[in-house]
Every structure is written in C-alpha cells, then in structure tokens.
C-alpha positions, 0 to 999 in steps of 0.5 A: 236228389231226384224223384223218380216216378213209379207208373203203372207199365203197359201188362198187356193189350186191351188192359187200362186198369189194375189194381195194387197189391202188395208193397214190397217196400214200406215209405222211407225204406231203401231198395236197389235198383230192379229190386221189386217195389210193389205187386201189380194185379190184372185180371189175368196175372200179377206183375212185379214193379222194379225199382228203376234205380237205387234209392228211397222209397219216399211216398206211396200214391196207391194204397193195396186194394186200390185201382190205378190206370196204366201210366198213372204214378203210384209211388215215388223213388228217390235215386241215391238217398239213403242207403242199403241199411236204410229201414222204414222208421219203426211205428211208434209203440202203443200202450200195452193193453191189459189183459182180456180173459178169453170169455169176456172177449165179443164172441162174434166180433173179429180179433186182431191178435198174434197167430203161431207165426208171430204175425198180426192175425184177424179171428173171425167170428166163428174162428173165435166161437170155435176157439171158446169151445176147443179151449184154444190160443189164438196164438197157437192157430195157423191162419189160412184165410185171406191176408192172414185171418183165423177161420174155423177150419184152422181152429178145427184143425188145430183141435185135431192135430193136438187132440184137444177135447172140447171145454169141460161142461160148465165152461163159458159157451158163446150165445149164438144170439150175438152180434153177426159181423160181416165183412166186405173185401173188394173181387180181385181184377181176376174174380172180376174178370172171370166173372165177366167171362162166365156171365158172357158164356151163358149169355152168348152161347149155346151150352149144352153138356154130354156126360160119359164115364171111363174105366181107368183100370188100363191107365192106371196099370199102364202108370203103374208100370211104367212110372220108374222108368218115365221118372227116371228118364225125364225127372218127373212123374207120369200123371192122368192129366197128359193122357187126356191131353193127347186123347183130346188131340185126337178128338179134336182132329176127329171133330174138328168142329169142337177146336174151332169158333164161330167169328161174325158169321163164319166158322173159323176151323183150326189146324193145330191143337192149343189146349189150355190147362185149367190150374189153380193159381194164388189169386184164383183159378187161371188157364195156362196154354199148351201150345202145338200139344199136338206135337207134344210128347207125355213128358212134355206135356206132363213137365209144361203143366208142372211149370205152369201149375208152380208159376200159377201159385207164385204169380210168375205166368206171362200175360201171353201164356194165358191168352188164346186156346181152342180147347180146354180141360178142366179138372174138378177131380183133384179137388174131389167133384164128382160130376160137373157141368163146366163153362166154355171159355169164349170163343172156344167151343168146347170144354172137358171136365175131369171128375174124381176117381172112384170104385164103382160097380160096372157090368163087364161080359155078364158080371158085375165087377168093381172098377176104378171109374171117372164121369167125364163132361163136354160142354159144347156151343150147340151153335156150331156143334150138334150131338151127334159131333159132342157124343162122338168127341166124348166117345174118342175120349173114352175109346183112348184112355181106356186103350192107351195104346191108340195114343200111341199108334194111330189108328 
C-alpha cells in the first residue's frame, strides 16, 4: 500500500506556523477521501486537513497543542487500506477502581471523572470544593470550560437550576488550607497574535480616547416599528449593529482622516469604507470585514454580521475575510461593559466602542427624564487625528442614531 503524507498547506501569506487542533481522526481509523482529518489553528482561523485520498490513517506526527511549519508532515494516510467500517482499535480497559466517597476525595485537586454528557471531565479545584458544599455528582454538571473541565460557575448553576440547598450543617467542609493546583495550558496562534497586536498598538501609536453617549430612544422606536415588516422582507432581524455601521460611514466621509493610516511618512487616504466587526468566535475574539459598507443596505449588513458571527463560532471564517479594514467597531455592550476604552487595530486609525443600554436620567428642555442611553468610545491615533477631528466624528455618530433619518437622507 502507499502512505500518503499529511503536510500542513500554505493558509495564508505571511503565516509559517500553526499549531495542531483536534484530530478528527484516531490512528488505525478509516476515512474517505476529502473527509476532514485533522483541525488546523493559525492565528486568525482554524482550518479543516482532508484526507487526499480514501484510506487509513496510520501514524500521527503531531500531537493537539503542538507547533508544525508549513509543509512539515503531520500524519500519514494509507490510500486503500482498511475499509469504511474500519474503527480505531479500542483502549484496552482498566481495572475498575473502587469506589471513593466524595469526602475523602483531595478537595482542591482536579478530578477526572464522567460529566452529564457521558464524556471524560476534569473537576478543577474549586468546581470540586463547590461541589462538596452543594451535595453535588460530578455526573450530574455540564462542563463549560476548556477541553471539557468542570468550573464553579457550572457547579453554581447546577445548584440553581434544581434548587439544591447547600449540605446540612455538619457535613464534611473543604479546608481552604489545601493543596493549590495550578494549571498551564499553552495561548492559542490567535491569543498570541492578539496579543502581539495589542502590544504593537500601545507601543506604536498615539492613542487617545473620546467619549460621548447617546439616546437610543429613536432607534429603538424606529426598530420597533418597523421590526415586522423588515423580517418579513429579508428573513432577519433589524439590530443596533447596522445603524452604527451606516452612521460610522458617514463619519468616515465627514473626517476622513479616522479611515485613513499613516505608511512610512505619508498618510494613505481611503475612499471607500472597509469596517471590520468585532464578533466573538470559538477560539476567541475575531474581526471579520464588511467590504464597500458604504454601498451597504441594512439588510445587508445586518445578514453579512450574522454569517460571519456563525462561521466565527464554527471556525469556518476565510483567512481573506479577516484581513484589512479601515475601521472597526466594537461591541462591549452584548456582554454588558458599561464604558471602555478599546484598541486600535494597526494600521487603522480609529475604533469605536459600543457599550450597553441602560436607563438613565438626562436633562431634556428643563426636565429631568429617564432615557434609554449608551456611552460611545473613539480611540484615535493622535499622530494623524487631532481632537478637534475625534470630537466631531463622535458627534456625527451621535447626530445619526439619534436621527435615523439622516442615515436615510443625506443631509
């Protein structure tokens, strides 16, 4: 038979290395040709390796978690052996181990044991401690955490959800005194690479941030009203996100300076809008770009960040998709931050921040009335955008949401 070889492909200009995710595939198992073998990370997305023919897995090179180069062989592929109900040979299985009852288990050590789904779960210490307390199976908590560990929050949420009272007073109680685990897991190419950016920004640039806030009352009436209607014609909701994006292209034609960036000693002005989307995605925070938004309608825009905050979660963004953008948005708001200050994103010049809605009083023609209000942030590369420029974006921005209808009609 031949082996085939598993190399790393080329994902993108400018990245040599990646590191291994999942094996979709165990050594001895049978997979048909373009079936997915093995999960490839980079720093900017996770890539799928098919199988180039149908055949055998026989030997991994490259274990999860490890580095590889591009073009370095990570497994090999025997074509024709086997056959489609060829399986990975079964672990050989261990001597049953006798039964620990719960207060004699190391409160503060991690557990390997069996969680609700039925698959192999690490308790980390505080999970465990949590556990003691609540009178709660390990067996009976969903994980959340990383490669399926146990955390307190899914023991505290376990406990809400049924009810459960805390153990009855005389019950064993962990001593905090313990042993105090620790565990390292390495950053992923993309915590790395954000990382590096972040870094860069603060070192490289300029930053300064502006901060107004705005009513919301008008969009959210505008929403509202229409909201039926707009499902019913495009088959998805209206949301905050596409206003601010149609409102940040019209800041960007009124201060160009904020879509532009600075290259060598020159400043490189931009005559089309790329705003990039900040979505959370299963391996961290990516920022997927709207290309041309300026010749976007709200249904587009609101369909495109819906494809890309589900193929963000799935690993399924294109390498492409992620690069470039002269602008960013970002929103804090969904996850509840109140104010922030956020990052520019070399070389852009500008970011906005979005915050959370909350009710708040404002003075409003000599009265004091309760209004659905947001803080919006500018951070701004003080090197090529003064103030006065910053403050005027923001204010456009403001000017916009609060009147929908200059997103609408020119003025």
């Amino acid at each position: 038979m031949t082996a085939n070889e598993l190399k790393v492909p080329a994902v993108g200009e400018s990245i040599t290395e990646v590191q291994i995710g999942d094996w979709l595939v165990s050594e001895g198992q049978y997979v048909e040709k373009d079936a997915p073998v093995v999960s490839i990370e980079t720093d900017k997305i996770t890539v799928e390796l098919p199988a180039p023919n149908s055949g055998t897995l026989t030997k991994i090179h490259k274990k999860k978690g490890e580095t590889a180069v591009v073009g370095e062989v990570v497994g090999l592929l025997e074509a024709g052996a086997g056959s489609k109900s060829a399986k990975a040979s079964p672990a050989p299985e261990k001597p049953a181990a006798k039964a620990v009852p719960a207060a004699a288990q190391p409160a503060a050590a991690a557990v390997a044991t069996k969680s609700a789904a039925g698959s192999e779960a690490r308790v980390m210490p505080a999970a465990a401690r949590a556990m003691a307390q609540a009178g709660v199976s390990a067996k009976d908590v969903q994980p959340s955490g990383p490669g399926g560990r146990i955390l307190k929050e899914d023991v505290q949420r376990t406990v809400e959800q049924r009810g459960a009272k805390p153990a009855a007073a005389g019950a064993p109680v962990r001593s905090a005194g313990g042993p105090r685990d620790e565990e390292v897991v390495p950053m992923t190419p993309l915590r790395k690479r954000v990382a590096q950016r972040l870094v860069e920004a603060q070192s490289t640039a300029a930053l300064l941030t502006t901060f107004n806030e705005i009513d919301m009352s008008a969009v959210m009436a505008l929403r509202k009203e229409r909201q039926e209607a707009f499902v019913a014609r495009y088959g998805i909701k209206l949301g905050f996100m596409s206003f601010f994006v149609k409102a940040a292209v019209d800041a960007l034609k009124l201060v160009p300076q904020v879509n532009a960036e600075l290259r060598g000693e020159s400043i490189v002005f931009k005559n089309y809008q790329d705003i990039g989307v900040a979505v959370g995605g299963g391996k961290g925070l990516v920022v997927p770009i709207l290309r041309n938004a300026e010749a976007l309608s709200f249904a587009e825009v609101e369909k495109a960040i819906a494809d890309f905050a589900a193929r963000a979660q799935s690993g399924k963004l294109k390498l492409e998709e992620l690069q470039g953008g002269t602008f960013t948005i970002s929103n804090g708001g969904i996850y509840g931050s109140l104010l922030s200050t956020p990052i520019v994103n070399p070389p852009q010049s500008g970011i906005l921040g979005l915050h959370a809605i909350q009710e708040r009083p404002i003075a409003l023609n000599g009265q004091v009335v309760i209004r659905p209000m947001m803080y919006v942030a500018l951070t701004y590369d003080h090197r090529l955008v003064d103030g006065r420029e910053a403050v005027t974006f923001l204010k456009r921005i403001k000017e916009c949401v609060e009147n929908p209808a200059l997103l609408v009609v020119e003025v």
